[in-house]
N, C-alpha and C positions, 0 to 999 in steps of 0.2 A: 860497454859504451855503445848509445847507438846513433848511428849516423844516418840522418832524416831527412827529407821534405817535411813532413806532418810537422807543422809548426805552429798549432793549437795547443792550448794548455791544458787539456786535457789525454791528448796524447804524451804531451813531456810529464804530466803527473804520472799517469799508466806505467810507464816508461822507466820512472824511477821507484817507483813501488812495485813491479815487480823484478828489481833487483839492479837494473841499469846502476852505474857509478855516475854516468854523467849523459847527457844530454844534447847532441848539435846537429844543429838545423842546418841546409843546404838554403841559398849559398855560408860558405865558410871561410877566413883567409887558415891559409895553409900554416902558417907560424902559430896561429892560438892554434890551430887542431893539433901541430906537432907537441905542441905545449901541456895541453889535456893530454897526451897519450904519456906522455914524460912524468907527469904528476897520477897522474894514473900507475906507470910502472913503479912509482917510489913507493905510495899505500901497499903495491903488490908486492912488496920487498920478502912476508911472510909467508908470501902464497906455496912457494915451491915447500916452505918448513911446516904445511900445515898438512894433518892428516888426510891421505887420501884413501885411507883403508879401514873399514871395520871390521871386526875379527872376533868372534866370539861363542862357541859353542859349534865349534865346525862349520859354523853361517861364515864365510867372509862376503865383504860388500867392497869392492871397487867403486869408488865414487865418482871418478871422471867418467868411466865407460860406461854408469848405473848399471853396473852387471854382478848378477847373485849367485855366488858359489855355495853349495853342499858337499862336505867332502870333496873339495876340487870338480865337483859336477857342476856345469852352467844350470839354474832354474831357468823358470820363464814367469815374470812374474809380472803382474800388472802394473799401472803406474801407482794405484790406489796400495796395492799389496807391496811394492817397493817403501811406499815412504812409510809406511806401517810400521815394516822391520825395520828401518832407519831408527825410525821416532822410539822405537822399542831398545834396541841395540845401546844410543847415546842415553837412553837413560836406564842404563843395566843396573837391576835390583832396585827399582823402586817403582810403589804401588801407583799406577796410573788410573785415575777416574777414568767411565766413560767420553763425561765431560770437555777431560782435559786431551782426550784423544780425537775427538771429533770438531775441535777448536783447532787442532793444531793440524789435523791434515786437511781439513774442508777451507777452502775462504769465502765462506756464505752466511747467509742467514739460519743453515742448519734446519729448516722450515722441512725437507723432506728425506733430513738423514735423523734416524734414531738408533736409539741400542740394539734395535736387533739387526737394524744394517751392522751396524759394530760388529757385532757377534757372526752374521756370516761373513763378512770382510776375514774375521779372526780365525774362524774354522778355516774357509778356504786356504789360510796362511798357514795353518798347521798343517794341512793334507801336503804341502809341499815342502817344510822344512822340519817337519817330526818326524821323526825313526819313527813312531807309532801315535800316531794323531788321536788316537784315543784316550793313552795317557800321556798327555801332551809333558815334557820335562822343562823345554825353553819358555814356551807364551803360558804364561800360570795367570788362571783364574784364581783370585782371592777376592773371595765370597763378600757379597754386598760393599765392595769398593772397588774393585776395575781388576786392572791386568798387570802383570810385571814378566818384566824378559830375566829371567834366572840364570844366574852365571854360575852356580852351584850345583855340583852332586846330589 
């Protein structure tokens, strides 16, 4: 929720695109703003029951504290390298294009990200969460169609 001066509509667009629930401008009466936070807590009813962990190949991921564990080791991992293995993780075992990976973590016109950013993005990623980066076993390269995060032996 964010609570504003900036009460252009361009800021309240911004504002809810990138993620806001709602939107209010200064000045306020106290009774609607207690009102949005009330209707706000209700939508929130599943927050607490929704997953705040990923867990997958010795990788776990804390989501509220964006912090990356390896075998109970803290990483250090980029912002770009964080949402990678997110994006990787929630979709365990299936073939991801290039495409589809640089749509979903860039919000751009994509004009100066290409596949071989990908692909150093991806190695860097394995030097920090492969036993052996060489023969990588979690971020699998399959051949002339993108990447897949492997939940198997």
């Amino acid at each position: 929720m964010f609570l504003t001066a900036a009460d252009e509509e361009t800021n309240i667009i911004m504002g809810l695109d990138i993620g806001g629930d709602d939107y209010i401008t200064k000045p306020f009466k106290l009774a609607v703003f207690l009102s949005r936070i009330n209707a706000l807590l209700r939508r929130s009813d599943n927050f607490n029951q929704a997953d705040t962990e990923l867990d997958s190949n010795g990788i776990k991921i804390n989501l509220l504290k964006r912090e990356v564990y390896k075998n109970n080791e803290l990483l250090e991992l980029t912002a770009s390298e964080y949402k990678l293995l997110c994006f990787f993780i929630e979709n365990a075992n299936i073939v991801l294009s290039p495409e589809q990976i640089l749509s979903k973590l860039w919000d751009c016109d994509e004009n100066y990200i290409d596949s071989n950013t990908l692909t150093v993005y991806i190695r860097r990623l394995r030097t920090k969460i492969e036993d052996n980066p060489g023969e990588p076993k979690k971020i699998i390269t399959v051949r002339r169609m993108g990447y897949k995060w492997n939940t198997t032996d």
